[in-house]
Residue frames relative to the residue before (quaternion, step in Angstrom):
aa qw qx qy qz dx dy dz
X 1.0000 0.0000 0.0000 0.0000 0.00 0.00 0.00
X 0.4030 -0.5826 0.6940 0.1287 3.61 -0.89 1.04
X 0.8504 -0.3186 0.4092 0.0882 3.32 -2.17 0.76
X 0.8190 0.2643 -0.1204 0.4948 3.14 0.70 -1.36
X 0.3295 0.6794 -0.3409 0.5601 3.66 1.97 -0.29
X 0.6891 0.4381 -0.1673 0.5524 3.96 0.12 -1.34
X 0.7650 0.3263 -0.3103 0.4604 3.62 0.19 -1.03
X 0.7652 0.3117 -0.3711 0.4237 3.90 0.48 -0.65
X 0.5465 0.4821 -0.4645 0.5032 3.81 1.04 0.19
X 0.6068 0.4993 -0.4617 0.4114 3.62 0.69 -0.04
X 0.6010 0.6286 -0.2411 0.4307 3.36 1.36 -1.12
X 0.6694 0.4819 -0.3054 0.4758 3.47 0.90 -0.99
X 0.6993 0.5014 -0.3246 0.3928 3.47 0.99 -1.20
X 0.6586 0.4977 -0.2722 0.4945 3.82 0.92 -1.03
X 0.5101 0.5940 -0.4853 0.3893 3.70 0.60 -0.57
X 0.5091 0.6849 -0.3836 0.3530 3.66 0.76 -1.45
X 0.0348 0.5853 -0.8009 -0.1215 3.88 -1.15 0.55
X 0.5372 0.4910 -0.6381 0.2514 3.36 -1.02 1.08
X 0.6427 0.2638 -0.4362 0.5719 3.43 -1.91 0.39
X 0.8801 -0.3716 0.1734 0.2394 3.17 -1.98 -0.71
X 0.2272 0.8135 -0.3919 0.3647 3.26 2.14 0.38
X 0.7188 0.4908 -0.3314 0.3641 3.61 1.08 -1.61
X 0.6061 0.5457 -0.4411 0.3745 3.48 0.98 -0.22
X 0.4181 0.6198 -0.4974 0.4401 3.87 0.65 -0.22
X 0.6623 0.5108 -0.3919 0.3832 3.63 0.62 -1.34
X 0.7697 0.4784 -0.1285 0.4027 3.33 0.61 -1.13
X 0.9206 0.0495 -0.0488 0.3842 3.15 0.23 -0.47
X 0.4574 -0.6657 0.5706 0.1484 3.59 -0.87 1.44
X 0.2027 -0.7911 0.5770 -0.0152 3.30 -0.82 2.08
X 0.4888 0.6050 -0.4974 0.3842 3.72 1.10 0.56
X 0.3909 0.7158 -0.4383 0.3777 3.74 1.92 -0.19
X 0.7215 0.3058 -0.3213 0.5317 3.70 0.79 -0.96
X 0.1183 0.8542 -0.5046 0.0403 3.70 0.25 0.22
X 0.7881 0.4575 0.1256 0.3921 2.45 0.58 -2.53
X 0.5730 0.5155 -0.1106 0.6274 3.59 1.68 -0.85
X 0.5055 0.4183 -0.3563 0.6653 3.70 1.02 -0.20
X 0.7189 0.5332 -0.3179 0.3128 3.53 -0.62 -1.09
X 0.6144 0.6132 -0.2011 0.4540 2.83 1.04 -1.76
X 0.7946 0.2615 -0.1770 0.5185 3.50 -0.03 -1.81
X 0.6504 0.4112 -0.4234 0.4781 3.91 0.51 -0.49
X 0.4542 -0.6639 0.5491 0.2268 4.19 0.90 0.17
X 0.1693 0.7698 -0.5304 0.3120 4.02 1.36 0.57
X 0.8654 0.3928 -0.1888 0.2471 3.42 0.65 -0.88
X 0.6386 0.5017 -0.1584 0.5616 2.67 2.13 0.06
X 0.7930 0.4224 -0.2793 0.3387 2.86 1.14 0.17
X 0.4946 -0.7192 0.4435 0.2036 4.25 -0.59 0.99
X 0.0479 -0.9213 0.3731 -0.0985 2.68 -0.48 2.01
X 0.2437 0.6127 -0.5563 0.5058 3.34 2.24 0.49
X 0.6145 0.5406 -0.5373 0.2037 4.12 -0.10 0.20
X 0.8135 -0.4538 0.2880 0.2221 3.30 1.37 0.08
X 0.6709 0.2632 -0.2777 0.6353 3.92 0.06 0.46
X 0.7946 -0.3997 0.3989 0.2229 2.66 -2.07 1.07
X 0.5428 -0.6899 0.4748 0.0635 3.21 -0.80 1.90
X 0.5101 -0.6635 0.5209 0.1679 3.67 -1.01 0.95
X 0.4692 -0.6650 0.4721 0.3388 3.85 -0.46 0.87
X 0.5398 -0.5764 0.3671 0.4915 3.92 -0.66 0.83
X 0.3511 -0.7580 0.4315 0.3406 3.31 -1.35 0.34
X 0.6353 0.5585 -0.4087 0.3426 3.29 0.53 0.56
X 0.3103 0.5361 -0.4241 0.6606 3.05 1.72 0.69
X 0.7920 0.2662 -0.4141 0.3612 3.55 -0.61 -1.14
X 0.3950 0.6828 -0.4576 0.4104 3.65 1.42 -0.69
X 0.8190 0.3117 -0.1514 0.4573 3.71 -0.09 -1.17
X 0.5898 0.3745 -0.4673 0.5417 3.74 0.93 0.32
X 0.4164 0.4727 -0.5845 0.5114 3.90 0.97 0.44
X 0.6803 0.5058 -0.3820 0.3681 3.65 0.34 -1.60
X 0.8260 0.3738 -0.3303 0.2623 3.32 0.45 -0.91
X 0.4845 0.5358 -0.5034 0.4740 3.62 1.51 -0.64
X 0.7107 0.5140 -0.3221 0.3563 3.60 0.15 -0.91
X 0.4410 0.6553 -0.3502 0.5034 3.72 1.25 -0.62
X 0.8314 0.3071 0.0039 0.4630 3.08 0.07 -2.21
X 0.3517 -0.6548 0.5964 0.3029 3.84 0.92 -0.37
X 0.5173 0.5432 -0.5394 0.3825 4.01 -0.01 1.08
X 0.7156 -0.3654 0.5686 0.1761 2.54 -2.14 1.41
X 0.4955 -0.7134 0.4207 0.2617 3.11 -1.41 0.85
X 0.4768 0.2906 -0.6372 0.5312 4.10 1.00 -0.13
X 0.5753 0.5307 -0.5773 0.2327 3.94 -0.40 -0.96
X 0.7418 0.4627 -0.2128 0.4362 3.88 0.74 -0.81
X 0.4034 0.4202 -0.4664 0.6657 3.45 1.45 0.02
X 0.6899 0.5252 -0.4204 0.2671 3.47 -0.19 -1.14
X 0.7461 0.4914 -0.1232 0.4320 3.40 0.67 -1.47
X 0.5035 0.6579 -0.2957 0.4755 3.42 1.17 -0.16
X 0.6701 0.6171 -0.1068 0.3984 2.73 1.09 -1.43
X 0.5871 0.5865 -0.1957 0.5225 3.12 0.99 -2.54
X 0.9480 0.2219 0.0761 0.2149 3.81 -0.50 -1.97
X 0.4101 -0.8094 0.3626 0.2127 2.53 -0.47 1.53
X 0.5523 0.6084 -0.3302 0.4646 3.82 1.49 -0.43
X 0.6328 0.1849 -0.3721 0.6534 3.67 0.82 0.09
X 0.5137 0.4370 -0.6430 0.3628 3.66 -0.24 0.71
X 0.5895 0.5656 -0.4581 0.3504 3.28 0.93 -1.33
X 0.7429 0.5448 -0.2290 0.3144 3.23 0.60 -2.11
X 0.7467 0.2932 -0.2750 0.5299 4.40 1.05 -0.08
X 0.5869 -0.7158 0.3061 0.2225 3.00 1.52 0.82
X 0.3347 0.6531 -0.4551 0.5043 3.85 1.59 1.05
X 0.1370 -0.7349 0.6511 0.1310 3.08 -1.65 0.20
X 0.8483 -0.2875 0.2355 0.3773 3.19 -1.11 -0.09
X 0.7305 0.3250 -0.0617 0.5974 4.04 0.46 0.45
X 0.5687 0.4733 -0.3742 0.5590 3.69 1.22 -0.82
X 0.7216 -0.3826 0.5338 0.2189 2.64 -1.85 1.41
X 0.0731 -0.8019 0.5900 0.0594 3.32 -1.90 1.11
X 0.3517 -0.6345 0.4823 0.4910 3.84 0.35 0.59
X 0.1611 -0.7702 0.5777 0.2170 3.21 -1.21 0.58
X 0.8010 -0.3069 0.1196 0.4999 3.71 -1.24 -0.14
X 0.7626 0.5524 -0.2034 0.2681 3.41 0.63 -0.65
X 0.5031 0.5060 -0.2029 0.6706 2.98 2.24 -0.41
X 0.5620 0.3932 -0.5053 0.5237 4.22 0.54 -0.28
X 0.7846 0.4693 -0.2710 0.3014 3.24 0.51 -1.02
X 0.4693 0.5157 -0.4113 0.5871 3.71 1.45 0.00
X 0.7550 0.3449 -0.3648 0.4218 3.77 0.38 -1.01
X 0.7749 0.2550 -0.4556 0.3562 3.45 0.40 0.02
X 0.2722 0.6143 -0.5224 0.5250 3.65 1.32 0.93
X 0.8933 0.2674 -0.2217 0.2853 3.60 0.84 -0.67
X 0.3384 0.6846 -0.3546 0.5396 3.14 1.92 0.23
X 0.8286 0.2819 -0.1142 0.4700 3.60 0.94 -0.59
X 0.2384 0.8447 -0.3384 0.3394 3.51 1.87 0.19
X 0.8642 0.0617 0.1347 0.4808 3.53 -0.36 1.16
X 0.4145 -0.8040 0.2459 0.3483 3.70 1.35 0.21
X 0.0523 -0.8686 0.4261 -0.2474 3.28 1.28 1.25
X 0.2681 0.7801 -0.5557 -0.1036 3.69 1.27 -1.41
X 0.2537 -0.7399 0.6129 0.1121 3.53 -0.16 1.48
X 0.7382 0.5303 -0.2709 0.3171 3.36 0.61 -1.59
X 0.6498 0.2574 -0.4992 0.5121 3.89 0.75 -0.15
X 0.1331 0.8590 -0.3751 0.3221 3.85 1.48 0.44
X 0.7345 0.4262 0.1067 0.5172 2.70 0.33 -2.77
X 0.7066 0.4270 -0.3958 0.4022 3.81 0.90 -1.11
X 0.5654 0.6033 -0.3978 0.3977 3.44 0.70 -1.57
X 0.6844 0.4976 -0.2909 0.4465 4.24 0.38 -1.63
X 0.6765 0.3884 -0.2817 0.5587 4.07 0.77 -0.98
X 0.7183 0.3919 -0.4078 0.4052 3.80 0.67 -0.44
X 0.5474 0.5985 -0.3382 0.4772 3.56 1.38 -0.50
X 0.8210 -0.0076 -0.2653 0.5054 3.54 0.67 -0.25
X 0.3539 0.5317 -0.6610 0.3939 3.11 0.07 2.17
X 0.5690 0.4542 -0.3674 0.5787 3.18 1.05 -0.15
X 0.5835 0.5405 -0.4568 0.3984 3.82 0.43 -1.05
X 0.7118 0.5953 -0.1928 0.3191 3.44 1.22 -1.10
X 0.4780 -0.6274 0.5146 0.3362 2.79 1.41 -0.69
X 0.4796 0.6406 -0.4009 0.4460 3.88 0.68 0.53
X 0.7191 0.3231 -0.1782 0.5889 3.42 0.37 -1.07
X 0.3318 -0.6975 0.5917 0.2308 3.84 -0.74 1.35
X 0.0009 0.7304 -0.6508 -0.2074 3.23 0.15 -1.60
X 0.5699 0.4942 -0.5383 0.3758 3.84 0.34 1.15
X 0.7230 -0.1087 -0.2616 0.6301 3.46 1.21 1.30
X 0.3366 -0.6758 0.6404 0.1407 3.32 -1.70 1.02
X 0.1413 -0.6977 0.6867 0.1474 3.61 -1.07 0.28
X 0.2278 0.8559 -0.4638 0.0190 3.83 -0.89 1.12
X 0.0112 0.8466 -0.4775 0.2347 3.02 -1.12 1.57
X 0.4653 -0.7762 0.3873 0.1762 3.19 -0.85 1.02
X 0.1766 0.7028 -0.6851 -0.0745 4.11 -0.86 -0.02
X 0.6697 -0.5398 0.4615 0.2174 3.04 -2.23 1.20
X 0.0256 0.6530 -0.7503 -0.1000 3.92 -0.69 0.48
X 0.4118 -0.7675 0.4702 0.1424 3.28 -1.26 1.33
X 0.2777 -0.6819 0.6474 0.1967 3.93 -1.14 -0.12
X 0.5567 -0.6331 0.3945 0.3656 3.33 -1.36 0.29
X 0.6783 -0.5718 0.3738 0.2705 3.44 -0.78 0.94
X 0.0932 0.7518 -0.6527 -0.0089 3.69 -0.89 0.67
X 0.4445 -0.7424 0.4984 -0.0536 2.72 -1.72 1.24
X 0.1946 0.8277 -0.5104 0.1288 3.02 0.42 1.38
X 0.5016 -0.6604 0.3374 0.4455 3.27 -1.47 -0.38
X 0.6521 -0.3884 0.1931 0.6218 3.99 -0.91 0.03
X 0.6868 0.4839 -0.4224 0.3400 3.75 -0.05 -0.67
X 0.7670 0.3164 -0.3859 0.4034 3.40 0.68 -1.00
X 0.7616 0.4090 -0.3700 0.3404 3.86 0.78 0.06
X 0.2528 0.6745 -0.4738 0.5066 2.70 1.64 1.07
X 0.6237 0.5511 -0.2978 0.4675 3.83 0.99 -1.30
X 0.7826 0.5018 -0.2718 0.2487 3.02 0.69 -1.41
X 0.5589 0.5293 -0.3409 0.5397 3.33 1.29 -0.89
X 0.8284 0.2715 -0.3142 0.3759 3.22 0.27 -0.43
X 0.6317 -0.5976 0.1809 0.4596 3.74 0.80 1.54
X 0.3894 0.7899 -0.4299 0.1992 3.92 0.98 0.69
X 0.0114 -0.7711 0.5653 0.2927 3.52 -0.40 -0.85
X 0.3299 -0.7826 0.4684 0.2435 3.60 0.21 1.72
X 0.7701 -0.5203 0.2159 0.2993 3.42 -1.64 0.46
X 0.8604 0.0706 -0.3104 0.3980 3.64 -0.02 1.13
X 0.3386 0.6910 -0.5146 0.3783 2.86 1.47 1.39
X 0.1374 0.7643 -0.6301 0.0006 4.04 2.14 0.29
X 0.5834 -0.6467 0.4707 0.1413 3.44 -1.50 -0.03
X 0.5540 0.5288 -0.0796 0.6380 3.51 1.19 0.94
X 0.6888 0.6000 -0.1802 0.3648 2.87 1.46 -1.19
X 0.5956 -0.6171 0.3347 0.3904 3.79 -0.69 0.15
X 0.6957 0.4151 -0.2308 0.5389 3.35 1.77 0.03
X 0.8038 0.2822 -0.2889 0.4368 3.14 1.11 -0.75
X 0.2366 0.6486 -0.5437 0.4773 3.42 1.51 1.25
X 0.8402 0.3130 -0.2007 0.3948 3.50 0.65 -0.62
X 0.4471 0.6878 -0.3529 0.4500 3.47 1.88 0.66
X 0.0031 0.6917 -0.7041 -0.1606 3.82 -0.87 0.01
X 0.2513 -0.6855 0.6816 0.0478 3.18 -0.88 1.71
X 0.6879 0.5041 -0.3453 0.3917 3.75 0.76 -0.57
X 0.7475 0.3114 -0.4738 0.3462 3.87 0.15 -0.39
X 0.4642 -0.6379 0.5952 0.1526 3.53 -1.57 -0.08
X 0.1374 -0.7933 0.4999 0.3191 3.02 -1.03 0.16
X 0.3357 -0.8042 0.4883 -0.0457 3.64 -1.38 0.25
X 0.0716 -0.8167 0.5353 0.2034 3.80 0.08 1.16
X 0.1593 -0.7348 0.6563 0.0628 3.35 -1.65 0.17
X 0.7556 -0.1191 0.1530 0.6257 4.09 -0.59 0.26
X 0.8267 -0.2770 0.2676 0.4101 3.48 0.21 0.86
X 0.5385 0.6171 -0.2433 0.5196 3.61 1.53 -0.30
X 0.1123 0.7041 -0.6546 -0.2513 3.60 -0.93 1.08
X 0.3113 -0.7145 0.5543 0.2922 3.17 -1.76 0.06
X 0.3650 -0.7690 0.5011 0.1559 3.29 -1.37 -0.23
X 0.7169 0.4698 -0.1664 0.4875 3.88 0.63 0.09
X 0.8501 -0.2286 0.3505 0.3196 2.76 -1.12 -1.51
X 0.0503 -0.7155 0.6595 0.2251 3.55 -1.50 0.02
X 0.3781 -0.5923 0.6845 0.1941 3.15 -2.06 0.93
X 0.0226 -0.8010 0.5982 0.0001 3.41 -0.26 1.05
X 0.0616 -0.8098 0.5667 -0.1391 3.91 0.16 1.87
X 0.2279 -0.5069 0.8303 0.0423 3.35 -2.15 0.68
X 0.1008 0.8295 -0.5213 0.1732 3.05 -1.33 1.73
X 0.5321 -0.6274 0.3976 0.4063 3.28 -0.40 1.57
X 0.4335 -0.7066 0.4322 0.3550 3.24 -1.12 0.74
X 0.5743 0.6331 -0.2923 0.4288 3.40 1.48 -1.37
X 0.8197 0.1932 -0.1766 0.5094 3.35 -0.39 -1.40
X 0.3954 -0.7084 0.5354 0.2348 4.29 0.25 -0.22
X 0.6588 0.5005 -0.4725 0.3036 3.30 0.96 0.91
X 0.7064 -0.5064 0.3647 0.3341 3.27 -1.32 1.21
X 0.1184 -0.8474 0.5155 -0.0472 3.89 -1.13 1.29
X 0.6618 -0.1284 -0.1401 0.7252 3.39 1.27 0.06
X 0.1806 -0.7197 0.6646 0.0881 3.72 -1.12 0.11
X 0.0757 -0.7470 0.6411 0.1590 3.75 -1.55 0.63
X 0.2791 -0.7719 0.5077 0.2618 3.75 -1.45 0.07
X 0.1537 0.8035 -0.5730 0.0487 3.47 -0.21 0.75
X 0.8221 -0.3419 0.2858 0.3544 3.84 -1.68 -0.05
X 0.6033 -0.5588 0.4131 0.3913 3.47 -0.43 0.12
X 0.6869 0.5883 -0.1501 0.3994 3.71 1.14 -0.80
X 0.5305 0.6483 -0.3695 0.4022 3.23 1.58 -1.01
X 0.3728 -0.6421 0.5773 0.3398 3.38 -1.35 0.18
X 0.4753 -0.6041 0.4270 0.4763 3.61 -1.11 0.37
X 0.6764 0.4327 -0.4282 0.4146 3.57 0.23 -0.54
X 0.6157 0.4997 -0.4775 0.3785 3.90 0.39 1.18
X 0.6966 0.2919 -0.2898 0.5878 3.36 1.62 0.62
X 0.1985 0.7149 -0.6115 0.2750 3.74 1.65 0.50
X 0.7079 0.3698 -0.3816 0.4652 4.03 0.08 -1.04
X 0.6374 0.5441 -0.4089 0.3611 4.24 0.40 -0.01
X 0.7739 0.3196 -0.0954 0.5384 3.06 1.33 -0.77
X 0.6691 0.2529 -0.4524 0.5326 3.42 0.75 -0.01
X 0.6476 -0.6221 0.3985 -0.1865 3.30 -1.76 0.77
X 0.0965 -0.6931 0.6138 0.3655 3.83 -0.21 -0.36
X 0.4915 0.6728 -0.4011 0.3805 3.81 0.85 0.13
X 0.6794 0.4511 -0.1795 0.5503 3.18 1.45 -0.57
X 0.2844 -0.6923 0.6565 0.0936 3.68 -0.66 1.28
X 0.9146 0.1169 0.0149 0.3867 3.82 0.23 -0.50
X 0.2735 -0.8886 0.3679 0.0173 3.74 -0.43 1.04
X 0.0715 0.7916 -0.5646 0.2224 3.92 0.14 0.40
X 0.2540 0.6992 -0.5725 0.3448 2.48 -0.53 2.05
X 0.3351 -0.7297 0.3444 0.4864 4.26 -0.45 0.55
X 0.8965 -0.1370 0.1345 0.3992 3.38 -1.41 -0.64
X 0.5523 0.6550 -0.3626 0.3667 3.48 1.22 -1.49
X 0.8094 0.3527 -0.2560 0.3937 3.78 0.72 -0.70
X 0.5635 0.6077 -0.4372 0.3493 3.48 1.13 -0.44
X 0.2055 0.7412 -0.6140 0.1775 3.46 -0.93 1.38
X 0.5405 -0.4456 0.4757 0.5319 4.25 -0.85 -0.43
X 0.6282 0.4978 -0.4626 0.3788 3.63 0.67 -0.42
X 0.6279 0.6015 -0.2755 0.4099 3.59 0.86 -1.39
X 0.8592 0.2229 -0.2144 0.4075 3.26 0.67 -1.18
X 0.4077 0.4873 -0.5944 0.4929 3.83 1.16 0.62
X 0.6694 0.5128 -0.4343 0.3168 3.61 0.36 -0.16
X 0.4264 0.6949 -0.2974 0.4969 3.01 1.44 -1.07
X 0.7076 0.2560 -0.3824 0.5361 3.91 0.10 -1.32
X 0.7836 0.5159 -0.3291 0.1073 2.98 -0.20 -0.98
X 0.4914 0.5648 -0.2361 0.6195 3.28 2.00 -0.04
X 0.4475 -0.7004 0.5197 0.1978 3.58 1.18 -0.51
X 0.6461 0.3729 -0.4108 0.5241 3.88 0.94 0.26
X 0.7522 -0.5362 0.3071 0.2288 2.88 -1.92 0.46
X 0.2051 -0.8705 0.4401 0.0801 3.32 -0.65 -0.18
X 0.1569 -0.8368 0.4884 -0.1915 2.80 0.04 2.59
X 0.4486 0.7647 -0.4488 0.1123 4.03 0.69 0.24
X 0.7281 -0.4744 0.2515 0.4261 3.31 -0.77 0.55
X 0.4795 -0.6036 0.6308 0.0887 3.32 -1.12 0.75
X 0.3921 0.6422 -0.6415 0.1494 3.79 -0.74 1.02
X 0.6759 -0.5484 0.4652 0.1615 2.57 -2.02 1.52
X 0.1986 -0.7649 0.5948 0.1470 3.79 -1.60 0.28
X 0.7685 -0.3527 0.2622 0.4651 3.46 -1.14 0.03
X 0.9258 0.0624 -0.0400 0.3707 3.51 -0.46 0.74
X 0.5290 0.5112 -0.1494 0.6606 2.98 2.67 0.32
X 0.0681 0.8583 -0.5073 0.0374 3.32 1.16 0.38
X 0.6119 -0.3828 0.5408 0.4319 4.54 -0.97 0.65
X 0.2495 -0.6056 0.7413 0.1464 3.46 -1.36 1.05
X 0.6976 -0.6092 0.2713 0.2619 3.57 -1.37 0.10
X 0.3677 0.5879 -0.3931 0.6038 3.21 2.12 -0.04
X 0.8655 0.3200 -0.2559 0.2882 3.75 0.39 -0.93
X 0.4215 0.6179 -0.4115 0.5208 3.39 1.85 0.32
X 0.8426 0.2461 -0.3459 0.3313 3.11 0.93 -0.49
X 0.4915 0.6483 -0.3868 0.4341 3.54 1.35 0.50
X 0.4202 0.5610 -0.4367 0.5640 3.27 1.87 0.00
X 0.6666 0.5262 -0.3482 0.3969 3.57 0.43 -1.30
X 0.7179 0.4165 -0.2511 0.4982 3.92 0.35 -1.09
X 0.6841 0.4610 -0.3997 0.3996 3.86 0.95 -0.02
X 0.5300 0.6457 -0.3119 0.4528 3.33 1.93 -0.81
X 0.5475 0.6160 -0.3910 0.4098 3.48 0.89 -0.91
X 0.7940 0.4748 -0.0776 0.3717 3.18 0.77 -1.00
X 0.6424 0.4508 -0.1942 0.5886 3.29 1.38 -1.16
X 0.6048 0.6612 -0.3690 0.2467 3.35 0.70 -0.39
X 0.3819 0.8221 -0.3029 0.2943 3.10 1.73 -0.89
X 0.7478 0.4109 -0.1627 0.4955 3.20 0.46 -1.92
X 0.4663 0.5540 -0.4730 0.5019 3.86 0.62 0.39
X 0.3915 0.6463 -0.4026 0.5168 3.84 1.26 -0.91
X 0.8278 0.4879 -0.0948 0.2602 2.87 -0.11 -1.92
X 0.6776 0.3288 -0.2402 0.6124 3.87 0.89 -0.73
X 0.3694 0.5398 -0.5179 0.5513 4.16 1.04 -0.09
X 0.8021 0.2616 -0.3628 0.3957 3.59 -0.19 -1.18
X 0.7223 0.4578 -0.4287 0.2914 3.58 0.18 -0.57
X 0.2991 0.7571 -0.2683 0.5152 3.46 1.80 -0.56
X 0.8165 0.2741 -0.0207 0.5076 3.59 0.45 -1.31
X 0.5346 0.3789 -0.2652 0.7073 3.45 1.21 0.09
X 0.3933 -0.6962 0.5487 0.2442 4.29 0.67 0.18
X 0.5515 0.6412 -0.4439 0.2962 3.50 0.68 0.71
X 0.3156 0.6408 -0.5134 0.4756 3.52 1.62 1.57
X 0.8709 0.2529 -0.0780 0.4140 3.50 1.09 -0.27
X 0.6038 -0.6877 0.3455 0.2077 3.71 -0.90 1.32
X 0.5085 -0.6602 0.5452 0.0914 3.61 -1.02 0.01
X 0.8597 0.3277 0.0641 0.3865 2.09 0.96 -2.87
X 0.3247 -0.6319 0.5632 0.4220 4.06 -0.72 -0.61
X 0.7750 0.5196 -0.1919 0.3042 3.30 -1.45 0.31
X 0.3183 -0.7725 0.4380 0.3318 3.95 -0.19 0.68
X 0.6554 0.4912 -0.4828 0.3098 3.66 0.43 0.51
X 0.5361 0.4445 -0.4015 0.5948 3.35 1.42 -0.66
X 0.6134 0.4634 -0.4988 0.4003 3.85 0.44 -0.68
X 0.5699 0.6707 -0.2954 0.3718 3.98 0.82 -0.86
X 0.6980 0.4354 -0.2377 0.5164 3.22 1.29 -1.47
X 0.8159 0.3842 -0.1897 0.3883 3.38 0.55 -1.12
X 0.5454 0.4210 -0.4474 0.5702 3.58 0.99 0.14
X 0.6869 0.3562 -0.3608 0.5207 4.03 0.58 -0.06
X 0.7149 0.4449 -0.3300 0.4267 3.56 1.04 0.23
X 0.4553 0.5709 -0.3495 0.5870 3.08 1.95 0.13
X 0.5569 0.5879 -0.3235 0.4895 3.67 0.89 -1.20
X 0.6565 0.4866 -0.2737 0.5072 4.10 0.45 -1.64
X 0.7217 0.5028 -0.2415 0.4100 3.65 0.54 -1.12
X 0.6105 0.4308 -0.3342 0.5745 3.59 0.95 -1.12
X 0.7771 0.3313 -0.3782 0.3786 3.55 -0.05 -0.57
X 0.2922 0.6443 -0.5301 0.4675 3.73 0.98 0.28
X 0.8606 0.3378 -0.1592 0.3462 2.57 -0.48 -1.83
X 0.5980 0.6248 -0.2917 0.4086 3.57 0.99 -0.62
X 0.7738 0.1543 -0.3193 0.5248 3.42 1.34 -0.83
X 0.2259 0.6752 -0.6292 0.3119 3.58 0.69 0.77
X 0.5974 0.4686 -0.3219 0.5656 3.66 0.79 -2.25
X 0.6963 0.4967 -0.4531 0.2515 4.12 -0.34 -0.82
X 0.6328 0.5512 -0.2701 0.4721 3.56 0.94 -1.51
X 0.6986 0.5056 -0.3348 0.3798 3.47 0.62 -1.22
């Protein structure tokens, strides 16, 4: 193959709006500039002293978007950089241009979270601010709910996950160490419909209309959801929709006190079984609640139910960088 062969197969391939290309159309990545800088300290710091310059951040930004997009490990995302010519297009490289490799993504997102900065609900809060500016996010009903995002499994014995539950770290799990680098004293596990888990929970508040994700929390895999209903609902919020798991006297004094309505499931009790007026007011709320199911399907399908990392801060970062990402991609599908 000759030069011009390479150059018009690149052309054919990059033309393509699909996968994670369609989001370029849409959205203007000079928005996180200023908010990078900030949390990465770019703006403060004096760089006529010399050493090897830092890859722009709003590049290394979008090689987060894309591992997270594409679900890859960080050599696998060097790799693929490398491999395609459709994610060169999309960070704006060519052929010959330097590629962060694995060890650099993996410093910047060491530095997005440096010192408890949490850039990434940072980056969400700045992308959710100008959805609303836009006009995208209604906000005349929320829908909240929680789903399990898993972690790798550890094998311990009963005593030492005996420690762990109870906020220990059992004796060579020191922190630093060469083992207890590879421990997660922080997730939990957690059974559901026959289902165990292991990790984490994304515990989200979603416009009902447009289905994207407006504030978000990170907690153990055990928690119940109705112990972060007051974090996530709001006085911004005129209307709630949520299933049984949340419906309590706490939920709904919050509720007044926020001033919104108060759409949560409806469940019968022992000897109190749902009259037929309230089966069907369960039904007309499902229509509705159901939505935010929509919403954890896509991240599901995008492998963003499940961890890499160890530890509840990298779990923090990356379940709020899954959240920023889903709602990309979500308003890509809107614009279109």
């Amino acid at each position: 193959m000759d030069v011009f062969s390479i150059l018009t197969h690149e052309q054919v391939v990059t033309q393509a709006v699909k996968g994670i290309s369609k989001l370029s159309k849409v959205i203007d990545w000079e928005l996180f500039r200023e908010e990078l800088e900030s949390v990465l300290g770019y703006a403060k710091r004096d760089w006529s002293k010399g050493g090897r310059p830092p890859f722009d951040p709003v590049l290394m930004f979008k090689v987060l978007v894309l591992q997270k997009f594409h679900g890859l490990s960080d050599e696998e995302c060097e790799f693929q950089v490398k491999d395609r010519f459709s994610f060169m297009k999309f960070l704006g490289l060519h052929a010959g241009d330097a590629v962060p490799d694995a060890r650099t993504i993996w410093d910047f997102k060491q530095a997005l979270e440096r010192e408890g900065r949490d850039g990434t609900r940072r980056l969400f809060e700045r992308f959710d601010q100008m959805l609303s500016d836009g006009g995208m996010i209604g906000r005349k009903g929320s829908i909240v709910d929680a789903s399990f995002v898993d972690a790798p499994r550890q094998r311990n014995s009963r005593k030492e996950n005996e420690q762990i539950k109870a906020g220990k770290r059992p004796e060579g799990f020191e922190e630093g160490s060469a083992k207890g680098r590879q421990k997660d004293c922080d997730a939990r596990w957690a059974k559901k419909n026959n289902q165990t888990h292991y990790g984490y929970k994304n515990h989200a508040k979603v416009d009902a209309k447009s289905k994207l994700v407006t504030k978000y929390e990170t907690t153990g895999a055990n928690v119940h959801d109705s112990q972060v209903f007051d974090k996530l609902v709001d006085k911004n919020d005129e209307a709630v929709l949520a299933d049984s798991a949340y419906l309590s006297e706490e939920a709904r004094e919050h509720l007044l006190e926020c001033n919104c309505e108060d759409f949560i499931q409806l469940k019968g009790y022992r000897n109190q079984p749902l009259s037929e007026e309230e089966k069907k007011t369960n039904k007309l709320r499902s229509r509705i609640r159901v939505r935010v199911e929509h919403v954890f399907g896509r991240m599901s399908q995008m492998a963003m139910d499940r961890l890499q990392t160890i530890g509840k801060e990298r779990a923090h970062h990356q379940i709020g960088l899954s959240n920023l990402v889903y709602n990309m991609d979500r308003y890509a599908f809107l614009m279109r």
